[in-house]
TORROKE-209528 format. One line per field, with one value per residue (C-alpha): x, y, z; residue number from 0; residue in three letters. Coordinates in nm, 4 decimals. Each point is the difference from the previous one (the first is absolute). Layout:
<atoms>
x <- [X / ...] $
y <- [Y / ...] $
z <- [Z / ...] $
n <- [NUM / ...] $
res <- [ALA / ...] $
</atoms>
This chain:
<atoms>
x <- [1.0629 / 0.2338 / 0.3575 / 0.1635 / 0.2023 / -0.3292 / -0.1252 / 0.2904 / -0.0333 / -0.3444 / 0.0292 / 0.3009 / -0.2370 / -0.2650 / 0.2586 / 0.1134 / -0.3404 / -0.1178 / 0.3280 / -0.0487 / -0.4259 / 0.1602 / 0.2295 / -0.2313 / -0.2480 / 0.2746 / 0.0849 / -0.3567 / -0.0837 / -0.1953 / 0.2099 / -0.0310 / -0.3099 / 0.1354 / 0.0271 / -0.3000 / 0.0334 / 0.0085 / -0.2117 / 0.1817 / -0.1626 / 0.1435 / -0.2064 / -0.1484 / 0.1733 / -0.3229 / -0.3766 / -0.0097 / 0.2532 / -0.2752 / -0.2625 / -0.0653 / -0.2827 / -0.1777 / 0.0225 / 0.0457 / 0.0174 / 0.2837 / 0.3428 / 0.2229 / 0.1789 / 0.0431 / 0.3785 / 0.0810 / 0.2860 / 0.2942 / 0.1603 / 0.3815 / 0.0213 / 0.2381 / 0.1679 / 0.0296 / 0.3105 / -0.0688 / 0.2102 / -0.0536 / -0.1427 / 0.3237 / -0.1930 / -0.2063 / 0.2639 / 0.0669 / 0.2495 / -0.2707 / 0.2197 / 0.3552 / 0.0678 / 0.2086 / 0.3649 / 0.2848 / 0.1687 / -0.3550 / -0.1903 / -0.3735 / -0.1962 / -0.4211 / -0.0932 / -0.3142 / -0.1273 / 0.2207 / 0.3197 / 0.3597 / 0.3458 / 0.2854 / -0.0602 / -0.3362 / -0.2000 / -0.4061 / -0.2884 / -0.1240 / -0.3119 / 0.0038 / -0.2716 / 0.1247 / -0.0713 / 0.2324 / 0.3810 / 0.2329 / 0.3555 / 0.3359 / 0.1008 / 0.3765 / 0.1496 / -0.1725 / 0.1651 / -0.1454 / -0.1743 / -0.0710 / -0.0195 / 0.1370 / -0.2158 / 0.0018 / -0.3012 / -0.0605 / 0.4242 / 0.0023 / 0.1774 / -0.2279 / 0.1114 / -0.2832 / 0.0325 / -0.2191 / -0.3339 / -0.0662 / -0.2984 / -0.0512] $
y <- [1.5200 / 0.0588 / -0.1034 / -0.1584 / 0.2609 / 0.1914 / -0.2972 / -0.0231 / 0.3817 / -0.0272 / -0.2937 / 0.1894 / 0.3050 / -0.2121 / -0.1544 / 0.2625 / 0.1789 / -0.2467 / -0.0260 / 0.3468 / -0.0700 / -0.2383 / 0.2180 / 0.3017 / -0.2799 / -0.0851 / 0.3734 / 0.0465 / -0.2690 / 0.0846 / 0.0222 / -0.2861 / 0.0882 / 0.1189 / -0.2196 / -0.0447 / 0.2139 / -0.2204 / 0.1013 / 0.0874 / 0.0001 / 0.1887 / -0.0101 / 0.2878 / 0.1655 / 0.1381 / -0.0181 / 0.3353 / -0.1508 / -0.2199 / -0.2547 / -0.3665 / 0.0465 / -0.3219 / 0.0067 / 0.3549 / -0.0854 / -0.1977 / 0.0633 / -0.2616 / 0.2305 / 0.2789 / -0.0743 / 0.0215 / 0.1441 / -0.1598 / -0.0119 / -0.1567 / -0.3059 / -0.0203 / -0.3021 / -0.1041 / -0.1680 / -0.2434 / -0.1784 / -0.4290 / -0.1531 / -0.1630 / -0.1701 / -0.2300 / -0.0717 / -0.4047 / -0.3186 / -0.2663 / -0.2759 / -0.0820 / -0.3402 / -0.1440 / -0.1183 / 0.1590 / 0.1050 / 0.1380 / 0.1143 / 0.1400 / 0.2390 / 0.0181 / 0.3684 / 0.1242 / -0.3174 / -0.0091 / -0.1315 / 0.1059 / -0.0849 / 0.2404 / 0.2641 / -0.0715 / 0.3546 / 0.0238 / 0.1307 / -0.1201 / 0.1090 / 0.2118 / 0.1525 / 0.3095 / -0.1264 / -0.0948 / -0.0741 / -0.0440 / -0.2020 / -0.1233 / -0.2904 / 0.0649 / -0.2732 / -0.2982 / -0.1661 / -0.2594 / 0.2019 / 0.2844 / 0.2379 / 0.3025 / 0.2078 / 0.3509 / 0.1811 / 0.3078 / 0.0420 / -0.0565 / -0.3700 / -0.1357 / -0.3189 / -0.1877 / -0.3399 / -0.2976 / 0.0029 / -0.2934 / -0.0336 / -0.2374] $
z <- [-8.4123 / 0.2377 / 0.0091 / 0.2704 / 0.1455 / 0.0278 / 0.2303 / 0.2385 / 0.0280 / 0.0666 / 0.2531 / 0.1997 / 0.0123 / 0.1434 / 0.2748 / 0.1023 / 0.0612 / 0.1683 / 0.2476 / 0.0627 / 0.0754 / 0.2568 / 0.1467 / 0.1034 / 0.0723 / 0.2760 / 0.0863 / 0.0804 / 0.1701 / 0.3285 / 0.3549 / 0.2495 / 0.2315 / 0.3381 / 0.2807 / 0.1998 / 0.3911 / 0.2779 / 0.3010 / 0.3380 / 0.2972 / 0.2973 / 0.3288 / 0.1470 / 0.2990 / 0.1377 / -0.0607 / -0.1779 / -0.2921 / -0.1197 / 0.0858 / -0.0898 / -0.2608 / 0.1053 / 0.4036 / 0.0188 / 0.4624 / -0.0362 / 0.1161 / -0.1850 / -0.2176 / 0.2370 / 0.0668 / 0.3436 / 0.1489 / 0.1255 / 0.3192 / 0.0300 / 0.2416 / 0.2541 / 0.0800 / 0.3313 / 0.1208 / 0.2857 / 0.1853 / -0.0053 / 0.3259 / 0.0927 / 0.2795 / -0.2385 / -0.1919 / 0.1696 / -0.0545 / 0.0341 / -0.1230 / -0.1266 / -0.1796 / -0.2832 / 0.0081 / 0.2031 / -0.3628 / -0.1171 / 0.2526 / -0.0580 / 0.2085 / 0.0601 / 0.0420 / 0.0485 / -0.2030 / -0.2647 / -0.0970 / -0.0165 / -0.1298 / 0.0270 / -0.2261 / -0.0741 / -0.0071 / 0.0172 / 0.1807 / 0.3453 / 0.1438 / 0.2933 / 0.2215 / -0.1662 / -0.3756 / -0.1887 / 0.0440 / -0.2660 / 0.1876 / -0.1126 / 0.1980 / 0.0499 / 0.2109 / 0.1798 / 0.3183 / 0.1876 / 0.3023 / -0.1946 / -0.3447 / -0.1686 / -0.1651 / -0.2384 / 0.0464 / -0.1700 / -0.0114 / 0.3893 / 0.1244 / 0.2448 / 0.2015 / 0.0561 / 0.2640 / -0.0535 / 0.1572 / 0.2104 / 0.1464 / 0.2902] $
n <- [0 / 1 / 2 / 3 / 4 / 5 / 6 / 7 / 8 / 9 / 10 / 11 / 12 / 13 / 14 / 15 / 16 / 17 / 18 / 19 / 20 / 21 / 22 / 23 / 24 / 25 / 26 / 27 / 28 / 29 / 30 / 31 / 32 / 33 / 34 / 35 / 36 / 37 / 38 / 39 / 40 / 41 / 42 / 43 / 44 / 45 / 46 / 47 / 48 / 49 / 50 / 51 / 52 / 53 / 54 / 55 / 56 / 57 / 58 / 59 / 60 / 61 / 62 / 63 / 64 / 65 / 66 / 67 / 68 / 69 / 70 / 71 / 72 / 73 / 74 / 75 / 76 / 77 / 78 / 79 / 80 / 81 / 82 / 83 / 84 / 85 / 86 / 87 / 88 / 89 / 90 / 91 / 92 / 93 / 94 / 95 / 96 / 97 / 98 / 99 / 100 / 101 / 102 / 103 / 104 / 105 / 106 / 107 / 108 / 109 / 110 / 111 / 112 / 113 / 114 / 115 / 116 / 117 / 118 / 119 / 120 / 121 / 122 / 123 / 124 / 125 / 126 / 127 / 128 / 129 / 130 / 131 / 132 / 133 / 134 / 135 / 136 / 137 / 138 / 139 / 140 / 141 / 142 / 143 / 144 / 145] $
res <- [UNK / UNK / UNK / UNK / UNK / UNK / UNK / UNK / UNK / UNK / UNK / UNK / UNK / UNK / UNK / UNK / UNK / UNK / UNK / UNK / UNK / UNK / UNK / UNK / UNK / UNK / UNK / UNK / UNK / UNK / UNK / UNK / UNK / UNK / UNK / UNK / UNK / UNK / UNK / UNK / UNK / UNK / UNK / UNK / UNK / UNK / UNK / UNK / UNK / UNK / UNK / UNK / UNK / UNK / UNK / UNK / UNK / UNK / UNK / UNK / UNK / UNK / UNK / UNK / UNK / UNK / UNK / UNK / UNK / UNK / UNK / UNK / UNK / UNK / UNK / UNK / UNK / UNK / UNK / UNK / UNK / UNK / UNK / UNK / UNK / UNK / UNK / UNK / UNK / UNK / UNK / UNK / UNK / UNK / UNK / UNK / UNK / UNK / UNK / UNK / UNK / UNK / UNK / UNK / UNK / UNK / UNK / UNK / UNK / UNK / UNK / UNK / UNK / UNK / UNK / UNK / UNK / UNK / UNK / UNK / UNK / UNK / UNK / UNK / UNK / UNK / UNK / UNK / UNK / UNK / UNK / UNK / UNK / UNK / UNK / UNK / UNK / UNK / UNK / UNK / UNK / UNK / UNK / UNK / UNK / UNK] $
</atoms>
């Protein structure tokens, strides 16, 4: 029979074999799989670079060239630009241009026969209206027609 020093040897043996089973087990233990390659798609700059597989005629991912815009400056139709109306108290006076109302210092867009106008209403007298336009002051006088 065995005595039991012999067993404690034999049972610290058997620990530590095993800790080092689990160890290497670790140490060998397979990489991570790589990360799966996304696809890119980049369109084709002329018909030779490629074709769509399934309408082989078409043309939607032949990228066209580009051509820079120029912007136009234009100058407001000043002579649309009318006081139809002025109203409100003498300390708060309000100002109907082009179909739409105004305070002093009111800013929007009017239309014009031009398009588009964007104003700021700068003072508003009795007979008539001052007006930024595009940076320019434009005195406008109340249209009255009779």
């Amino acid at each position: 029979m065995k005595t039991s020093k012999e067993i404690r040897w034999l049972v610290a043996l058997t620990f530590v074999t095993i800790g080092s089973i689990g160890v290497s087990a670790a140490e060998n233990k397979p990489a991570a799989p790589a990360a799966t390659p996304r696809s890119v798609f980049v369109e084709s700059a002329s018909p030779k670079d490629g074709r769509d597989p399934f309408y082989p005629e078409s043309k939607r991912f032949v990228a066209e060239p580009s051509t820079p815009t120029k912007t136009v400056e234009r100058t407001p139709d000043l002579t649309s630009v009318k006081v139809l109306g002025i109203s409100g108290t003498a300390d708060h006076l309000l100002a109907i241009i082009n179909n739409h109302t105004f305070a002093e210092g009111d800013e929007g867009d009017v239309l014009t026969s031009s398009g588009r106008v964007h104003l700021r209403c700068v003072t508003i007298r009795p007979d008539s209206v001052t007006v930024e336009i595009g940076g320019h002051s434009q005195d406008l006088k109340l249209d009255i027609k009779k």
